[in-house]
N, CA, C and O atoms as CSV, one atom per row, in Angstrom:
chain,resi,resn,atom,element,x,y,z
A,1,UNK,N,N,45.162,76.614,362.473
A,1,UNK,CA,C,45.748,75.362,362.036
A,1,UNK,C,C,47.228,75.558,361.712
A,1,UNK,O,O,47.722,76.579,361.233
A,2,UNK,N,N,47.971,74.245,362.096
A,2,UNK,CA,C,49.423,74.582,362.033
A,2,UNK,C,C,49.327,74.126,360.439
A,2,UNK,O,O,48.307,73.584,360.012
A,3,UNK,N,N,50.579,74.417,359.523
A,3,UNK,CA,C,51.119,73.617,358.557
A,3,UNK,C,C,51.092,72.514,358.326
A,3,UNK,O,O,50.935,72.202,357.145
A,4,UNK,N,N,51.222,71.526,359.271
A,4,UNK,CA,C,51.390,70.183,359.416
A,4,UNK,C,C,49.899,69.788,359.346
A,4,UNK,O,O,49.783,68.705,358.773
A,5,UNK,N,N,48.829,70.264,359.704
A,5,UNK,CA,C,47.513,69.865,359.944
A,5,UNK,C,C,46.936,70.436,358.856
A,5,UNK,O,O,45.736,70.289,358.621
A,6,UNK,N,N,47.807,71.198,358.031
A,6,UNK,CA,C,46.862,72.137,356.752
A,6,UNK,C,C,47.097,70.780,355.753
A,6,UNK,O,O,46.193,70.230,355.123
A,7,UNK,N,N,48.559,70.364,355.760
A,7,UNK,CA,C,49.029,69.108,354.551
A,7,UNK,C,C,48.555,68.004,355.136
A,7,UNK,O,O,49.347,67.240,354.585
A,8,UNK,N,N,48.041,67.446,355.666
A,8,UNK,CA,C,47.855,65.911,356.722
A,8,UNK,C,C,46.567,65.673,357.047
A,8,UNK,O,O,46.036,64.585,356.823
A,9,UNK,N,N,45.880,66.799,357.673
A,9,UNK,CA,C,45.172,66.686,357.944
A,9,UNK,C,C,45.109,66.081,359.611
A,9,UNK,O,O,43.973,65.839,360.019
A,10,UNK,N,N,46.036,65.880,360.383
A,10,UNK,CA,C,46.507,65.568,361.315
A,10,UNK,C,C,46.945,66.297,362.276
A,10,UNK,O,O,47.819,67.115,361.988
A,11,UNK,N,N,46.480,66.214,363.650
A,11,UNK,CA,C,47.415,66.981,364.824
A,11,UNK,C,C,48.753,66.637,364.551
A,11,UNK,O,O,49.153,65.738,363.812
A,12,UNK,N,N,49.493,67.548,365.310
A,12,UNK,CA,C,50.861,67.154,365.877
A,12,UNK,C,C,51.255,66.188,366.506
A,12,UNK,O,O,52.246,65.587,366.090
A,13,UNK,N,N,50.395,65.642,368.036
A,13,UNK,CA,C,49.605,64.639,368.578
A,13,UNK,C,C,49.724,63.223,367.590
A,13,UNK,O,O,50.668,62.432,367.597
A,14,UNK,N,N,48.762,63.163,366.933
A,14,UNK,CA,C,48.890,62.213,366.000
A,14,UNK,C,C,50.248,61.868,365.338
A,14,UNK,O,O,50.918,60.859,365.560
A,15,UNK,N,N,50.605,63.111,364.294
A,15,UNK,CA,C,51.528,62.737,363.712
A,15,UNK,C,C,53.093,62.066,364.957
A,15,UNK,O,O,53.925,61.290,364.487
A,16,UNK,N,N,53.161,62.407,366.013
A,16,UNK,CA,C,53.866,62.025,367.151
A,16,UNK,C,C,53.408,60.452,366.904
A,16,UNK,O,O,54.175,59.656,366.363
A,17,UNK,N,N,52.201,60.115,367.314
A,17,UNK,CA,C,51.912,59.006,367.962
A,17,UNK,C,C,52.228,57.849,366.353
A,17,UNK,O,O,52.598,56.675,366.363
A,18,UNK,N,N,52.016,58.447,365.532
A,18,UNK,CA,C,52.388,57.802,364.255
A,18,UNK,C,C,53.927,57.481,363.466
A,18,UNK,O,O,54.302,56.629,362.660
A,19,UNK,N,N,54.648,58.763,364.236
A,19,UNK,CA,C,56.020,58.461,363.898
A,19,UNK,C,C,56.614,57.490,364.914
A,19,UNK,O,O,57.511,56.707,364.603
A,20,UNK,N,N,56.179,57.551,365.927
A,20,UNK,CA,C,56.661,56.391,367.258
A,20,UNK,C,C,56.340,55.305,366.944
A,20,UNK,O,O,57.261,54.491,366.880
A,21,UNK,N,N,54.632,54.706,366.545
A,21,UNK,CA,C,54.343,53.304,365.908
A,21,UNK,C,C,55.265,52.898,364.648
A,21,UNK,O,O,55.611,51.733,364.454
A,22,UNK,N,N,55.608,53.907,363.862
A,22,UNK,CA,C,56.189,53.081,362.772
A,22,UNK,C,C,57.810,53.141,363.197
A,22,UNK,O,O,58.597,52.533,362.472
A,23,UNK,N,N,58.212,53.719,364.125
A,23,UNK,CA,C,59.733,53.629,364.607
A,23,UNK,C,C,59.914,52.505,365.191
A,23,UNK,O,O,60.962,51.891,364.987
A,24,UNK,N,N,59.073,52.073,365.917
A,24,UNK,CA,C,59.047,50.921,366.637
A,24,UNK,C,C,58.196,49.399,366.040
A,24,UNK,O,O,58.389,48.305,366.570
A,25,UNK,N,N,57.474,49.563,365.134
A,25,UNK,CA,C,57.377,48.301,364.323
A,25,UNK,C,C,57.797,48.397,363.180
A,25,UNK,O,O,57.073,49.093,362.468
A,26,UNK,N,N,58.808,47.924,362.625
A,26,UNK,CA,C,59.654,48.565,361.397
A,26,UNK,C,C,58.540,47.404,360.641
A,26,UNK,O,O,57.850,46.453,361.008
A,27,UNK,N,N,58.899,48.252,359.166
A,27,UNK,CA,C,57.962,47.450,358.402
A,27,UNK,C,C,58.486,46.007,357.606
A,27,UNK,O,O,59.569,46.335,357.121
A,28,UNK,N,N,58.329,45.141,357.390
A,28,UNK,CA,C,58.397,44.123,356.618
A,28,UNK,C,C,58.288,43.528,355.437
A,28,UNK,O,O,58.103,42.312,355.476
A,29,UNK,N,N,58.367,44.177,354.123
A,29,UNK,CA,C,57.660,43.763,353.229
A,29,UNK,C,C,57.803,41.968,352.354
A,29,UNK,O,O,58.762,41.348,351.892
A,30,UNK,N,N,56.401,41.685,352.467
A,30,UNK,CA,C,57.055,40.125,351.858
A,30,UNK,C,C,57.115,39.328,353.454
A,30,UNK,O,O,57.186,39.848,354.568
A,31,UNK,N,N,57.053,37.846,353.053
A,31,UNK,CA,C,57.173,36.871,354.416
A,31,UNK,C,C,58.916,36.889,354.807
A,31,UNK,O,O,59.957,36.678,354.184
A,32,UNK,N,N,58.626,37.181,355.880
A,32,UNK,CA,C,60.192,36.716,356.744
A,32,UNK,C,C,60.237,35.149,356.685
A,32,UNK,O,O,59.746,34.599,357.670
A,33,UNK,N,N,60.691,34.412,355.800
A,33,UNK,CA,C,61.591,33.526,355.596
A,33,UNK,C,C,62.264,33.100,356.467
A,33,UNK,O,O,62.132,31.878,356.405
A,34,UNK,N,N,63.299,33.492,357.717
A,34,UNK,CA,C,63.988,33.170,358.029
A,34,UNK,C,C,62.844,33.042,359.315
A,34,UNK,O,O,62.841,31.870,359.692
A,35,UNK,N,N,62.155,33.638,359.875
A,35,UNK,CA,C,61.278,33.306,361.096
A,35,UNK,C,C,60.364,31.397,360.612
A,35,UNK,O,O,60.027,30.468,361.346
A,36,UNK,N,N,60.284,31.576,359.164
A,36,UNK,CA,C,58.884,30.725,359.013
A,36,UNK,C,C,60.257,29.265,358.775
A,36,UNK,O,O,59.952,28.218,358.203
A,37,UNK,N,N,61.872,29.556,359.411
A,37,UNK,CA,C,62.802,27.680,359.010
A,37,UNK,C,C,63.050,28.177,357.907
A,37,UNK,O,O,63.614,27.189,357.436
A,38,UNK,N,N,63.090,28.988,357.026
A,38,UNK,CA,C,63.785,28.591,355.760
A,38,UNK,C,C,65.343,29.101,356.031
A,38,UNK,O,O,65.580,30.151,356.628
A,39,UNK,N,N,66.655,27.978,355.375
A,39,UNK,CA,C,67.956,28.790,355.759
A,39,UNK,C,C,68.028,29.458,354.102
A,39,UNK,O,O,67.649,29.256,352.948
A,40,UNK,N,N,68.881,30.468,355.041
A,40,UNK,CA,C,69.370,31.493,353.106
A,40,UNK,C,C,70.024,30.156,352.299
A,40,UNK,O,O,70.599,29.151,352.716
A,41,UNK,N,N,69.585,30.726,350.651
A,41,UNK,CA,C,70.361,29.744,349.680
A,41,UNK,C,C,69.150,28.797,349.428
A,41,UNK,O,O,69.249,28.032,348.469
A,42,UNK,N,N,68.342,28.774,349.968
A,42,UNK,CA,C,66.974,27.694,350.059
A,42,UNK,C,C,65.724,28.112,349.422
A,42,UNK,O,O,64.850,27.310,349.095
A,43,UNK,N,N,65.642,29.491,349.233
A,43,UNK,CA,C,64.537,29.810,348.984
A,43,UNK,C,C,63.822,29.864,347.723
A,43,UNK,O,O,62.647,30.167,347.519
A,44,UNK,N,N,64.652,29.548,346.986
A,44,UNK,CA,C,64.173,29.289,345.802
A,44,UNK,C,C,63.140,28.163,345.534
A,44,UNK,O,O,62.073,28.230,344.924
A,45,UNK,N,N,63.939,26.754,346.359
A,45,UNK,CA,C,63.161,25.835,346.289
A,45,UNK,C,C,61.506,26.077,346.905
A,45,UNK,O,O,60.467,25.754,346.328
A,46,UNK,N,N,61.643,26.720,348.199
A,46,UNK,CA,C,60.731,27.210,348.611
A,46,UNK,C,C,59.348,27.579,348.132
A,46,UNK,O,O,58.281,26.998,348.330
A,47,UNK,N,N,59.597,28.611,347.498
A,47,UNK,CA,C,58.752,29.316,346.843
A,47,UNK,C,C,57.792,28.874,345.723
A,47,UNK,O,O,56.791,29.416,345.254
A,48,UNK,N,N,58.647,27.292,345.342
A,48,UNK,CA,C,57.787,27.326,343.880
A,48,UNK,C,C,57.258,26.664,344.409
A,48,UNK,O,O,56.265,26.132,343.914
């Protein structure tokens, strides 16, 4: 077992295929606002 698979528990393989998915769908936290019409400066009203 490499290092990486001793802490992870994970191939190399994997950890590859896992750093590529999250490189390429960056994460989002919270609703994108600006996709769902709201303009900046607005969101206050929004929300409540």
């Amino acid at each position: 077992m490499t290092e990486i698979e001793q802490k992870t528990g994970m191939t190399d393989a994997e950890c590859r295929q896992w750093d590529d998915y999250y490189t390429k769908n960056t994460f989002e936290p919270g609703p994108n606002l600006l996709k769902q019409g709201v303009k900046p400066g607005f969101a206050r009203n929004t929300l409540l």
